[in-house]
N, C-alpha and C positions, 0 to 999 in steps of 0.2 A: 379797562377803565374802572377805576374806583369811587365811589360815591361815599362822602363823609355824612355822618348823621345831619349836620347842621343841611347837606345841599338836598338830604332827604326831606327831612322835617319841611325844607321851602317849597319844593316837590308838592308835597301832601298840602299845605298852607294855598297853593293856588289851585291844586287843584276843586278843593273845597270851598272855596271864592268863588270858582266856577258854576258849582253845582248849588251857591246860595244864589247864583244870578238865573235858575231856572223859576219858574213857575210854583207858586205854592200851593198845597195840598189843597184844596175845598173840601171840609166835611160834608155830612148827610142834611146839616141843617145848613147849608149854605155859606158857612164862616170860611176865613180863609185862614190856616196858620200854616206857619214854617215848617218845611218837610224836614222833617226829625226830630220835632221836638216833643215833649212829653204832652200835647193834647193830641198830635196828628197819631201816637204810638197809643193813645188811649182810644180813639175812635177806631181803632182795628181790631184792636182785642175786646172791645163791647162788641163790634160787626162780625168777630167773630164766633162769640156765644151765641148770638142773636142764631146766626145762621150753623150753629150747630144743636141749637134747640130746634129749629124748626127741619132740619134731616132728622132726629128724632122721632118728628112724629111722621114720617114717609114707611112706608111698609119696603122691610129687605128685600133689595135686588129688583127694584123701580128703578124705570128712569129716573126717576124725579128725586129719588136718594144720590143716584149716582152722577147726576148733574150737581148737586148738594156738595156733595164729596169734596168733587175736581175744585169748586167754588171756594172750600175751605183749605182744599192744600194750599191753591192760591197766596190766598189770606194769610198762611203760613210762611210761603216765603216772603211776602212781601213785610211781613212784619220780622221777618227774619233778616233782611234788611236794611229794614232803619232801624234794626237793635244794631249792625255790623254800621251802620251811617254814624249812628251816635259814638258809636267805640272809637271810631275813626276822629270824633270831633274832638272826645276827651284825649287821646294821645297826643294833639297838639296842643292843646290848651297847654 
């Protein structure tokens, strides 16, 4: 079975319809914006300095670093992501 770009692109087009009919991000101060867009990709990357200033100041091979840690991988991929959500939005556009 062959798939032409055109029936790919519509593919991608719903599926994306889909994932705008989810639930939108809540930031830290309560606001609600659209998951992917450039304030929801900015509240990660402040959340994530935040919380790699404060592993910083935990003394190496604590818990409490090492909970820190796992907290910012997280935050990495999740922001890894909605940079791969956003990619996805400009290729249809």
């Amino acid at each position: 079975m062959r798939i032409l770009i055109s029936e790919l692109r519509q593919i991608i087009r719903e599926e994306l319809l889909e994932e705008a009919k989810k639930p939108r991000y809540t930031t830290i101060r309560g606001r609600k914006v659209k998951y992917g867009s450039a304030k929801h990709l900015q509240e990660l990357e402040q959340c994530l300095e935040r919380v790699g200033a404060l592993r910083e100041r935990q003394k190496r091979g604590s818990g409490a670093r090492q909970d820190i840690t796992r907290v910012i991988s997280r935050l990495k991929n999740e922001i890894g992501k909605v940079k791969k959500y956003r990619d996805r939005l400009e290729l249809v556009k």
